[in-house]
C-alpha positions, 0 to 999 in steps of 0.5 A: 210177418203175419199181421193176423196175428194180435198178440196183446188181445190174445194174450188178455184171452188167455188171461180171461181163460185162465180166470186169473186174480190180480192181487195188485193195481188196478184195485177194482180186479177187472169189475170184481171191485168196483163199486156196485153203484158205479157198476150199475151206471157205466156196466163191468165190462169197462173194467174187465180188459183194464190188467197189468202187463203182468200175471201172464200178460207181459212183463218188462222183467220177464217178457213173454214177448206179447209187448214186442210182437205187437210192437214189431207187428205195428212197425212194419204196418206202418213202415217204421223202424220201431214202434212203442206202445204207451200203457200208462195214458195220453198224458205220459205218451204226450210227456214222452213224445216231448222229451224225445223231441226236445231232449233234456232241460 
């Protein structure tokens, strides 16, 4: 397994590249949106890699596969069988990690 490889940054490359824009969520459009004076304090360089996994990326209903290599790369660097990335924050990661656990009720 090639683990040089980083599927997900090479795939928001391209994204870059491409100059695509996202007409969906997140609404500030990878720093086209946000507000000016938020810009001007924290920089737009912390909005520019914030992108769905879709429009190129990624996408659970039409997977170009980016999610699951890196998943299979991450797996094997660390000997497990499956890895899974969470892409919706600590909070539901932990909520998930939970339930797996503990199971329903």
């Amino acid at each position: 397994m090639d683990h040089s490889r980083v599927p997900v940054l090479e795939a928001l490359e391209d994204f870059r590249h491409r100059g695509d824009i996202a007409y969906g969520p997140p609404g500030h459009k990878q720093g086209r949106g946000v507000d000016p004076r938020v810009a001007e304090i924290v920089g737009l360089d912390v909005f520019r890699s914030d992108v769905l996994s879709l429009n190129g990326l990624d996408d659970r209903r039409q997977s170009q596969g980016v999610l699951s290599r890196a998943q299979e790369l991450m797996a094997d660097a660390v000997g497990a069988e499956h890895a899974f990335f969470s892409t919706c924050g600590s909070s539901l990661s932990v909520k998930t990690a939970m339930l797996a656990a503990a199971g329903p009720g």
